[in-house]
C-alpha positions as CSV (number, residue, x, y, z in Angstrom):
1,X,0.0,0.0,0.0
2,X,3.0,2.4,0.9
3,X,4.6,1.9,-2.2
4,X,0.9,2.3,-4.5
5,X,0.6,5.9,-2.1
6,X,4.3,6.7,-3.4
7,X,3.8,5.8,-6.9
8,X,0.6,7.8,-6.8
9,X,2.2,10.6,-5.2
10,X,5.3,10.6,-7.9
11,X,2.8,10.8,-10.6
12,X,1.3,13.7,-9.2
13,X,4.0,15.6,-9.5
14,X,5.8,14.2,-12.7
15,X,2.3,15.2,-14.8
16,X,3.1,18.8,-13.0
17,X,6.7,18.7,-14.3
18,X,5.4,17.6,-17.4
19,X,3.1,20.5,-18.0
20,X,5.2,23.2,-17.5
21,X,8.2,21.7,-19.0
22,X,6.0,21.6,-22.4
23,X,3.6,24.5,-21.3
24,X,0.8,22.3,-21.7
25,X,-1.8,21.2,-19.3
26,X,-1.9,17.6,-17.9
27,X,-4.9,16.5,-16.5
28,X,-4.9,12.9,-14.4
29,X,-8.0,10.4,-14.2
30,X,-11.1,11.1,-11.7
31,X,-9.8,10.5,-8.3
32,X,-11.9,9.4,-5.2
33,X,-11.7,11.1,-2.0
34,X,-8.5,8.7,-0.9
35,X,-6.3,9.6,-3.9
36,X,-7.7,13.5,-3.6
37,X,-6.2,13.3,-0.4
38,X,-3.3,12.1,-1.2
39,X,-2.9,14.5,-3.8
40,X,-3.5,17.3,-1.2
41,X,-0.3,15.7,0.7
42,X,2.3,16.9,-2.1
43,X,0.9,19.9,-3.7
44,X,3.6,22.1,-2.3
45,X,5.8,19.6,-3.9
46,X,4.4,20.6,-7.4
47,X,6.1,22.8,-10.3
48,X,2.9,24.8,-11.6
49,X,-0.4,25.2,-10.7
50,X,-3.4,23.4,-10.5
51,X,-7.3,23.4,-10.4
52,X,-9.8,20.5,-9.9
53,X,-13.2,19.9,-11.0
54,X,-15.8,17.1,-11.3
55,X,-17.7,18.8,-14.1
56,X,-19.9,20.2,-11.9
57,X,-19.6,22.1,-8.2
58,X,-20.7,19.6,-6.0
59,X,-18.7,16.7,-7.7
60,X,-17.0,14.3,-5.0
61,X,-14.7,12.3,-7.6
62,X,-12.1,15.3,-9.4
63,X,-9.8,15.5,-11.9
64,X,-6.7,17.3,-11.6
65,X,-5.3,19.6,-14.4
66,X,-2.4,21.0,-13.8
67,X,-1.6,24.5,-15.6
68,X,1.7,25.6,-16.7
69,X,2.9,29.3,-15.2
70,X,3.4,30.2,-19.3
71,X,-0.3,28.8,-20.3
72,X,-1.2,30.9,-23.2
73,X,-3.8,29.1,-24.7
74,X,-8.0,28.3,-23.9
75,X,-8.0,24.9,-22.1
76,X,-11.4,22.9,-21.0
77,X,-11.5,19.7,-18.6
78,X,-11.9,16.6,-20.8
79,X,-15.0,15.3,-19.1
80,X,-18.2,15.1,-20.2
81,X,-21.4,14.3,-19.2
82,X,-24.0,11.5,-20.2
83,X,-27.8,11.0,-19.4
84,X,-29.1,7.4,-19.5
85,X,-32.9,7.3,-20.0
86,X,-35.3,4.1,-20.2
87,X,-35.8,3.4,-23.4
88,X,-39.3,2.3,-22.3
89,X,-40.6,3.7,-19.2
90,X,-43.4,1.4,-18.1
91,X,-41.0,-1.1,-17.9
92,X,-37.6,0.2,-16.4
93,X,-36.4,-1.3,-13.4
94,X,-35.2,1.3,-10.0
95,X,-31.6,1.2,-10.9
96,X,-29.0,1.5,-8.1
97,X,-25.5,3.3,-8.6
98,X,-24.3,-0.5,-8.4
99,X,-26.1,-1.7,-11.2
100,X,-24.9,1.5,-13.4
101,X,-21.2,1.4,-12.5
102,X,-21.7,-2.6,-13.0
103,X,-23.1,-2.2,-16.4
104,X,-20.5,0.3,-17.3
105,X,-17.5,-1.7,-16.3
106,X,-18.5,-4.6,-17.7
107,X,-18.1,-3.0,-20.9
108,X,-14.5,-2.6,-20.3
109,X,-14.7,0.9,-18.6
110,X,-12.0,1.3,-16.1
111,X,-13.7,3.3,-12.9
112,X,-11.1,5.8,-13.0
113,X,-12.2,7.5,-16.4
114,X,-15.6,7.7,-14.8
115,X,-16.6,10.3,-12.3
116,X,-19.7,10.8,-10.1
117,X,-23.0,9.2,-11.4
118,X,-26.6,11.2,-10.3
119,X,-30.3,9.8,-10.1
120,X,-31.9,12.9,-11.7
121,X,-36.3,13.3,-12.3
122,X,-35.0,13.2,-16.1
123,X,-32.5,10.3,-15.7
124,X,-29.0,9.6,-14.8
125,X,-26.6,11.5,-15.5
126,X,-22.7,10.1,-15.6
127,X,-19.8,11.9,-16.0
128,X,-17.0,10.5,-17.9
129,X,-13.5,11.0,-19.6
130,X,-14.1,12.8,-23.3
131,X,-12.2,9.4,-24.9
132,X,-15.1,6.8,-23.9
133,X,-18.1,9.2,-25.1
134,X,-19.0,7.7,-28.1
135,X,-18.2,4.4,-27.4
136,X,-20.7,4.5,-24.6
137,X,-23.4,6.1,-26.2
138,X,-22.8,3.1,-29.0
139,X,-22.8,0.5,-26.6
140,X,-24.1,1.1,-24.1
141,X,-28.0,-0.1,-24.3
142,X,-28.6,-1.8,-21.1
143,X,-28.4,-1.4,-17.5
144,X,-29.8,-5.1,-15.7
145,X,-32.7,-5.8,-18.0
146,X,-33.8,-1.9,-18.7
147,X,-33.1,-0.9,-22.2
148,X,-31.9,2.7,-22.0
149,X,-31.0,5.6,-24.4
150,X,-27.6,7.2,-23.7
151,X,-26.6,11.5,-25.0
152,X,-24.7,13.5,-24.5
153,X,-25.5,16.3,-22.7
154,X,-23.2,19.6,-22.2
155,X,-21.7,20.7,-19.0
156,X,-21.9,24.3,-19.6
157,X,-25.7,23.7,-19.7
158,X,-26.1,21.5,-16.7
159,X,-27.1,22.4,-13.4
160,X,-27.4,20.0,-9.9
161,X,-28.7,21.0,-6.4
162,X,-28.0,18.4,-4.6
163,X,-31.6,17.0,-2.5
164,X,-31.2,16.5,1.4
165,X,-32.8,14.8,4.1
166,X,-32.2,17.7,7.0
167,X,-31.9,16.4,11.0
168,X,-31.0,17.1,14.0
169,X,-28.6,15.6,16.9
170,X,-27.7,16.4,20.4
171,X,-24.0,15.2,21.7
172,X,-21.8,15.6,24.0
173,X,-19.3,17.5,22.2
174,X,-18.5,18.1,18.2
175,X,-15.3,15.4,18.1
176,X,-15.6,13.6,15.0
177,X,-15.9,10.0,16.6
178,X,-19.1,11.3,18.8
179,X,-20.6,13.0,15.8
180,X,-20.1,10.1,13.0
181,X,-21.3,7.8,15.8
182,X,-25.0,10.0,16.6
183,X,-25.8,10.2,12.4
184,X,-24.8,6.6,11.3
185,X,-26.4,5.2,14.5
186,X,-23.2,3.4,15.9
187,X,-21.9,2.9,18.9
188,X,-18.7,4.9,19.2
189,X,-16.0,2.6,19.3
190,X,-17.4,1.2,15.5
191,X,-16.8,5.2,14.7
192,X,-13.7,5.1,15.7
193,X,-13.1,1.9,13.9
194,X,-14.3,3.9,11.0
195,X,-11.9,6.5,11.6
196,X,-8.8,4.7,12.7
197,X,-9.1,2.5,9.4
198,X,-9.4,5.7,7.0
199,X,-12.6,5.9,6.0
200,X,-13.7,9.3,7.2
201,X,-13.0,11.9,5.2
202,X,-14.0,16.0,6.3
203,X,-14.0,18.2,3.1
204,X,-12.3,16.1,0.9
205,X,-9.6,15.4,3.4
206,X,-8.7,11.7,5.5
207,X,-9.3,12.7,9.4
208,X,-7.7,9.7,11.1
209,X,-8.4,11.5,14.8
210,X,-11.2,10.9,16.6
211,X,-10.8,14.3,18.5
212,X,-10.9,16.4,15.4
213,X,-13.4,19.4,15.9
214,X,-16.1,19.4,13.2
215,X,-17.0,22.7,12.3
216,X,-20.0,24.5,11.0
217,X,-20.3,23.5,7.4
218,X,-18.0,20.7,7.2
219,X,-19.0,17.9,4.6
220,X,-18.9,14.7,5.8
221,X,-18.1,11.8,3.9
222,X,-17.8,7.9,5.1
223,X,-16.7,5.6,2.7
224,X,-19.7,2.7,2.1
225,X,-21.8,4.5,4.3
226,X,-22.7,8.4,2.8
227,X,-22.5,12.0,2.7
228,X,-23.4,14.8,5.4
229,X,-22.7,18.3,5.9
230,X,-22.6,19.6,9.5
231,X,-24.5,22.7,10.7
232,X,-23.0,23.5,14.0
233,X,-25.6,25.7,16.9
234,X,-24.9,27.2,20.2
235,X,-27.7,26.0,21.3
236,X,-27.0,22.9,24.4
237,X,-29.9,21.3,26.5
238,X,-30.7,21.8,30.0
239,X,-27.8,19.1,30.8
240,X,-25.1,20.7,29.2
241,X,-25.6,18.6,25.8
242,X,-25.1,20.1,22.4
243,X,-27.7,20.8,19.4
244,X,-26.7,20.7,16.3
245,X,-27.9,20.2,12.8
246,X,-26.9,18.3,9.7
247,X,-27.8,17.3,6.2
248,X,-27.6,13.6,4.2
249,X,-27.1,14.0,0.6
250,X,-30.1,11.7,-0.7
């Protein structure tokens, strides 16, 4: 595992070196939340600049392009973005993000040219690498046993508010373990568990400490598990308890 983190991290910064060496700009594959934060680990390490996006704001997998100091030319991301529709309605199935990421790797699709995939009212949208475009929208006609229609839809033109379920919580204090513990319903050591193995990750970034202080508008994110942003009060309970507040993205 060391030496996969230290490969990772030597890419990192050769594609840097390599886009301002050539004044070009390098982009790597979408990265999860694990390789984003081990990307954040060497950025001061990096010879240029760099910017990262998921196609859209709210995107948790991101691709890094990294942007020479002497850029003189218009660059995009090469993502775009796909909407799979049921070919016939009356008969589709409720698809999971399993059963699309299933179907979509079975074609030969490696997970890293893919980035997040949304369960929209008008269908689900996936975002992708620009090189596997068309040979999705060709081959892609199936998803378990629902026939779908796959096209291309364009970034600049798509918008996403993420839906929540809101809630609330009262605990004894804001450390991560006691709040990861009151929203997933555990008992704290499993939090910690959680924690301790690398799982938890606050704005992007691994939080292997139970005591870190989560604070107001932190996003949450626990790998197998979900998504949360924290909305910290002042307001405690007559035993000395604290309220607070917090979202799951649905």
């Amino acid at each position: 595992m060391d030496q996969e983190i230290q490969y990772m991290k030597k890419r990192f910064i050769d594609l840097s070196k390599r886009a301002e060496s050539k004044s070009i700009v390098t982009f790597t594959n979408f990265l999860n939340l694990n390789e984003l934060n081990i990307f954040s680990q060497i950025t001061k390490e990096l010879y240029c600049s760099y910017q990262v996006s998921g196609g859209y704001e709210h995107a948790e997998r991101q691709m890094v392009a990294f942007l020479p100091d002497a850029l003189y030319y218009v660059w995009e991301y090469p993502i775009h973005a796909l909407r799979f529709t049921p070919s016939h309605p009356k008969f589709a199935e409720a698809l999971t993000h399993r059963d699309v990421l299933g179907a979509l790797m079975n074609l030969g699709i490696r997970r890293e040219m893919l980035g997040d995939i949304l369960f929209l009212s008008d269908g689900i949208v996936v975002f992708c690498i620009d090189s596997v475009t068309d040979y999705l929208i060709q081959h892609c006609c199936k998803i378990r046993h629902t026939n779908v229609t796959v096209e291309q839809i364009l970034i600049t033109d798509f918008q996403y508010q993420p839906r929540f379920i809101e809630k609330d919580g009262i605990v004894s204090s804001l450390r991560l373990d006691t709040i990861l513990a009151d929203i997933c319903k555990l008992p704290r050591s499993a939090a910690q568990k959680i924690i301790s193995e690398g799982n938890a990750f606050i704005n992007s970034k691994k939080i292997q400490q139970n005591d870190y202080n989560c604070q107001n508008g932190d996003i949450l994110s626990v790998r197998h598990v979900g998504k949360f942003q924290i909305e910290t009060t002042d307001k405690v309970t007559k035993k000395g308890r604290i309220r607070y507040h917090y979202k799951i993205y649905a």
